[in-house]
C-alpha positions in Angstrom: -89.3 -56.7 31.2 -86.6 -55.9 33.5 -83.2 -54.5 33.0 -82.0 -57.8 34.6 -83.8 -59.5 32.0 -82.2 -57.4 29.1 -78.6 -60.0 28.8 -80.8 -63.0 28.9 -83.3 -61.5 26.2 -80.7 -60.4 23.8 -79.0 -64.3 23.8 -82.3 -65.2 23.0 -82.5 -62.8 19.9 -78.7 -62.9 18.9 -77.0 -66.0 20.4 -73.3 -65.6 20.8 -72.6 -68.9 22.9 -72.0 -72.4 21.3 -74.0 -74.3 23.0 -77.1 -71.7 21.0 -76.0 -72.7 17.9 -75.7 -76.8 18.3 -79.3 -77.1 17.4 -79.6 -76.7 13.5 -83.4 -77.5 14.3 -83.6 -74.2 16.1 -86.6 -71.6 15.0 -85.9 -68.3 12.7 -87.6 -66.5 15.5 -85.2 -63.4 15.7 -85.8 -60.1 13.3 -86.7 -60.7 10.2 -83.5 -58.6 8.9 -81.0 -60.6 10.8 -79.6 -64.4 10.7 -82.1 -65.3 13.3 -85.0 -64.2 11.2 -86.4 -64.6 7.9 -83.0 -63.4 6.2 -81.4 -66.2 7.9 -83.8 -68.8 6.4 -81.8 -68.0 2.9 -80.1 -71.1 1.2 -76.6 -70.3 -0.1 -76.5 -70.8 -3.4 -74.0 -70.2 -6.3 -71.0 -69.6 -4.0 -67.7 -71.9 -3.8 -66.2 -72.4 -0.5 -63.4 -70.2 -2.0 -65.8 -67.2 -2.6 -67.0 -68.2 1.3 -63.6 -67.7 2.6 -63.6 -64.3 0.2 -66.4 -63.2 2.1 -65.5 -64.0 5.3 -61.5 -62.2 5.1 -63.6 -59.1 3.4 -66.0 -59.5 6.5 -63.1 -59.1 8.9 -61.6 -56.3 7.0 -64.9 -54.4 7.0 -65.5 -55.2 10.9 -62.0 -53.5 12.1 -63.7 -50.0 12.2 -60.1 -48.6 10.8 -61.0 -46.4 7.2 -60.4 -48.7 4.1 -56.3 -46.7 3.7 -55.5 -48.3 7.0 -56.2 -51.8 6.2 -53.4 -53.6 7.1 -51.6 -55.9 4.1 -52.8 -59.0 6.0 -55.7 -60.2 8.0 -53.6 -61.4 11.1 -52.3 -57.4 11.7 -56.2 -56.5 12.2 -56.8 -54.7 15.5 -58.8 -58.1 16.8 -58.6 -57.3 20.3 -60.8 -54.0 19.7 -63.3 -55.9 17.2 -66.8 -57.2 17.7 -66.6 -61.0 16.3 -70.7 -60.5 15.8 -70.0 -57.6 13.8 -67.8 -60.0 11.6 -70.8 -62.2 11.3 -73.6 -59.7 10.0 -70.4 -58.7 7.8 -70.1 -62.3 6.2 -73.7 -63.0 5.9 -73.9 -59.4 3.6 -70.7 -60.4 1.7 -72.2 -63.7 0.8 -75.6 -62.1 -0.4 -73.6 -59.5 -2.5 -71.6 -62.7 -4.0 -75.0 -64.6 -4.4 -76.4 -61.2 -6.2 -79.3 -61.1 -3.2 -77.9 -58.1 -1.1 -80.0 -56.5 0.3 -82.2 -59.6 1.4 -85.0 -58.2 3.4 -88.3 -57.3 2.1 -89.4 -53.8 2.6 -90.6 -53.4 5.7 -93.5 -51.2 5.4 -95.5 -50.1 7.9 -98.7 -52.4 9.4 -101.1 -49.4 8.5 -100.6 -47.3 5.9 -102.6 -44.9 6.8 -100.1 -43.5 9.6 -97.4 -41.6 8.3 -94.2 -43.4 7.2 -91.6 -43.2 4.6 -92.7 -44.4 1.7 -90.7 -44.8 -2.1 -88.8 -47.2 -4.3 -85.7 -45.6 -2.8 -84.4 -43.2 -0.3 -83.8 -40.4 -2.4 -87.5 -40.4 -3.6 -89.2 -41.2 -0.8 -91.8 -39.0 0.8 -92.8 -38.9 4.6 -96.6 -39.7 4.0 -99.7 -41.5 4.4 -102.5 -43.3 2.2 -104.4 -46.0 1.5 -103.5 -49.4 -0.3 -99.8 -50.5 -1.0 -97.0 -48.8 -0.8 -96.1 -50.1 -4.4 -99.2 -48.9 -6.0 -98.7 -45.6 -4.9 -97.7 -43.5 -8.3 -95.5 -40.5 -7.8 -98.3 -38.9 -9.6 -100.7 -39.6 -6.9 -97.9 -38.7 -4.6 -97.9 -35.3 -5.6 -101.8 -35.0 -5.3 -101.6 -36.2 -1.3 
């Protein structure tokens, strides 16, 4: 790949022009934690269009970059000219998993081999920079403690 190549590769894996997104037949061929992937294969389910427009205001909000006391008292008074209309999408799509109860949804993405080090725990604050053999899952702490 060439640097020239890099603008035409990264429409490919995160459309941003209209024309991209006219084809609903399109694949899920980007990474499986964004829209373009497997996470964007998700049905909504459970949500009004009310709770959609909830998600989508909060998505803006959350997209400004200004610290949650700034917010201004209406969505119109965001800085819009200094925000990155993607960043509102990723921001939506995580708004309406969290209203679906689904947030996060990616599976864990665990490492091909296990056997090469890698962080591996139910959670961040108990996971251990290690290898072994067979799941991750089936790893006790136990066992953990014996590697």
């Amino acid at each position: 790949m060439a640097w020239v190549d890099l603008p035409q590769i990264m429409e490919r894996i995160n459309p941003s022009s209209m024309a991209a997104h006219l084809d609903p037949s399109r694949p899920y061929d980007g990474q499986p934690h964004t829209d373009h992937g497997e996470r964007g294969r998700t049905e909504i389910q459970g949500v009004t269009f009310r709770d959609l427009r909830d998600c989508f205001i909060r998505a803006c909000y959350e997209s400004s970059g200004l610290p949650v006391e700034a917010w201004p008292g209406t969505v119109y008074d965001l800085p819009w000219d200094g925000m990155d209309i993607i960043a509102v999408a990723q921001n939506l799509s995580c708004n309406v998993e969290k209203a679906m109860g689904i947030y996060p949804n990616v599976s864990r993405l665990l490492p091909v081999d296990p056997t090469v080090d890698h962080w591996c725990g139910p959670n961040i604050d108990t996971a251990v920079y290690r290898s072994h053999e067979g799941d991750c899952d089936a790893v006790t702490p136990a066992a953990k403690a014996d590697q």
